[in-house]
Each structure stands twice: as C-alpha cells, then as structure tokens.
N, C-alpha and C positions, 0 to 999 in steps of 0.2 A: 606194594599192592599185591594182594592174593589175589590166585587162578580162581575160578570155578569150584575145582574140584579141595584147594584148602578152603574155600567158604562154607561147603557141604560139608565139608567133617566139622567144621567148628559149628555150623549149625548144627548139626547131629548131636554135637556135645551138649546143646542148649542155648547156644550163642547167640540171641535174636540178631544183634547188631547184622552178625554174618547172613540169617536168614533174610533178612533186608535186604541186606548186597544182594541176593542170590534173586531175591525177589528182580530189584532194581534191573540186572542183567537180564533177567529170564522173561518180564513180561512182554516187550512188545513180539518177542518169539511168541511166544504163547498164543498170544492174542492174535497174529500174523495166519499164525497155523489154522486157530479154529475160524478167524476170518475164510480160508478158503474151506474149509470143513461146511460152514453152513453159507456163506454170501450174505452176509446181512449184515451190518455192524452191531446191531440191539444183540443179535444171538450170536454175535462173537463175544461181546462185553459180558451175556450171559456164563455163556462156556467157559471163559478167559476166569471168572470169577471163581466156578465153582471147581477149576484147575488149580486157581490159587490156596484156595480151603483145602483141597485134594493133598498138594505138594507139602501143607503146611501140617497137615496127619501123618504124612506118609514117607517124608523123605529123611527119615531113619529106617526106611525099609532100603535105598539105593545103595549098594554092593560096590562100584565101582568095578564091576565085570565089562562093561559098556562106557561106551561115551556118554556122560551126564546129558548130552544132550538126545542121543538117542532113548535113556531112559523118559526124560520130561515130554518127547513128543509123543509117546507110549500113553505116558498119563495124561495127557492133554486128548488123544485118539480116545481114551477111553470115557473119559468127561464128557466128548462130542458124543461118542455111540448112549452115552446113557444121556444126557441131554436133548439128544435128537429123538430116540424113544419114546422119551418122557412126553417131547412136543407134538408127535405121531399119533400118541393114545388120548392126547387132550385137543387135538385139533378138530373145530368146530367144523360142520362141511362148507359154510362161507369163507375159509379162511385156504382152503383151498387155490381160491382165483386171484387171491395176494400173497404169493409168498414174501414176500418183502415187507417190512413193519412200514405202514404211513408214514409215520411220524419220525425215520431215519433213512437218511438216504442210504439208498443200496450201495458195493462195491461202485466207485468209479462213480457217482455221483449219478448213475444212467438207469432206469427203470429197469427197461428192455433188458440192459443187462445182467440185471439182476435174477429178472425172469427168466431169461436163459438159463442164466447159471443153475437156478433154483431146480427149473427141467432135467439139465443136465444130469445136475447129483441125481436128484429121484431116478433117472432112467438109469444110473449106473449104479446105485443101492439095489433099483431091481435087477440085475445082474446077481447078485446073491450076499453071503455076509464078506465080508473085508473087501471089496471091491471098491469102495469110496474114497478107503482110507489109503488103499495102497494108487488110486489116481492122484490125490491128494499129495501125499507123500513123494511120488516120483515125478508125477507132470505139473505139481503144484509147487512143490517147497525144491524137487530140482534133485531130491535124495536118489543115491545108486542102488541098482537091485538090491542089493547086500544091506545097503545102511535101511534100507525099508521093511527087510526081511527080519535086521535085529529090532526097530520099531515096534515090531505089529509079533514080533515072535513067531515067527512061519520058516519057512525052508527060504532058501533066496530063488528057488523055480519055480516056488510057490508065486512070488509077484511078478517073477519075467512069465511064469501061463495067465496069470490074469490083464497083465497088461497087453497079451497078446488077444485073448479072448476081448478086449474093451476094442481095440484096434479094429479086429475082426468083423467084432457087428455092428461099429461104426462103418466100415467099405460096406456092408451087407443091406446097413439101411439107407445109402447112399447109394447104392446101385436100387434100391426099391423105390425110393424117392424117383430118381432118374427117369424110369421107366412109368410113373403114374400120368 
C-alpha cells in the first residue's frame, strides 16, 4: 500500500488510478476543513468541489518542501477565500438574515448554531485578511502555531499575534456586553 506522498508523485507522473487514491484519502479532509471555513454543508460541498478541480490542476505544482497535507489545506484555504468572495459580491441583501441554505441543515443539525457560527466567522473576517483562516486552522482543525504559519505562508507570530488579537477583543466585547 502507498503513502500519500508515493500517490502524489505517481499522480504527478499522470497516474490517475493514484490521483483517485489521493483523491479517496484527501476528501473528507477537505471537506471537513471548508466545513468549518463557511458552517453550511451546501457551501462546504461547494468549496470541497471546487478544491477538488483546484488539486486536480495543480497538484504537479506540490514540491514536497511541506507536508502534503499542509500544502492541500493551503489550497482548500484558498478555494474558501475565493469562494466566500465570490458569495460576498453576489449576495442578495435578503440573504443576509439566513446564512444557512433552507434547504440543508446547518453544522450539527441546529439552526441557531449555524447562525452563530455564520456571526462568528463575519465578525472575525472583519478583523481583517487571514484572521478566519488562521482561527480556522488553529481553534478549528486543532493545527500548531507553526503548522498554520506553513498553511497560510505567514511568519509563525504572525498567527500567535492574530490569535491573540481574536482573544483580545473577544474579553473586550465581553467586558462591553457585561457592563450594558
């Protein structure tokens, strides 16, 4: 049985059989990640998708510099940011007051929680660019400073100041809450 990383050279050679494998192994990751990237199942199935299209272009650009897996959560991070872009410039202003698709249950089969989560992400995108990805990545998928720094291409203090800064103005809006 081949690793990971003999599936990827022999897809790289042209080997679909392997790219399958690699596929086989790699999707519910995929899928798992952009699941916490947006909280919806319709727009992880989205994202998961057009990661799979992505990887299936692109993965005779992977070096082997990194761990295969830090490469694919890279390219799955960047599918979400143009994905969620795309759904930012096309969203109607009714669709504001549902973030959640009708028609699939949210994470966790729970509305509410879905809408939270949906809260959540927005107020911590508006925090500024990579702040999503590297909550995501660290409080989401569980990754260490470091393996989220190789992810997203940043310094590794680059995500230990953002995750401090998320911290920060969660106790800051918690003490404002408190006090209303």
């Amino acid at each position: 049985d081949m690793n990971v990383d003999q599936l990827v050279r022999a897809a790289q050679s042209g080997d679909e059989l392997a790219f399958g494998q690699v596929m086989d192994r790699c999707y519910d990751t995929m899928y798992r990640y952009a699941l916490k990237c947006c909280g919806n199942r319709a727009q992880a199935e989205d994202i998961t998708q057009q990661a799979c299209i992505k990887l299936a272009r692109s993965i005779h650009q992977y070096r082997f510099e990194a761990a295969f897996s830090s490469w694919l959560y890279r390219l799955v991070v960047n599918c979400a940011k143009d994905w969620l872009k795309a759904q930012h410039r096309h969203n109607r202003p009714d669709d504001d007051a549902a973030p959640s698709d009708a028609t699939t249950p949210p994470v966790r089969n729970d509305a509410e929680d879905a809408v939270y989560l949906a809260q959540i992400l927005d107020w911590i995108e508006g925090l500024g660019q990579g702040f999503r990805e590297t909550v995501v990545l660290v409080l989401g998928e569980g990754l260490t400073h470091l393996e989220a720094a190789e992810v997203l291409q940043v310094k590794e203090s680059t995500i230990s100041w953002r995750i401090h800064e998320v911290r920060k103005k969660l106790n800051l809006q918690q003490k404002v809450e408190a006090n209303l």
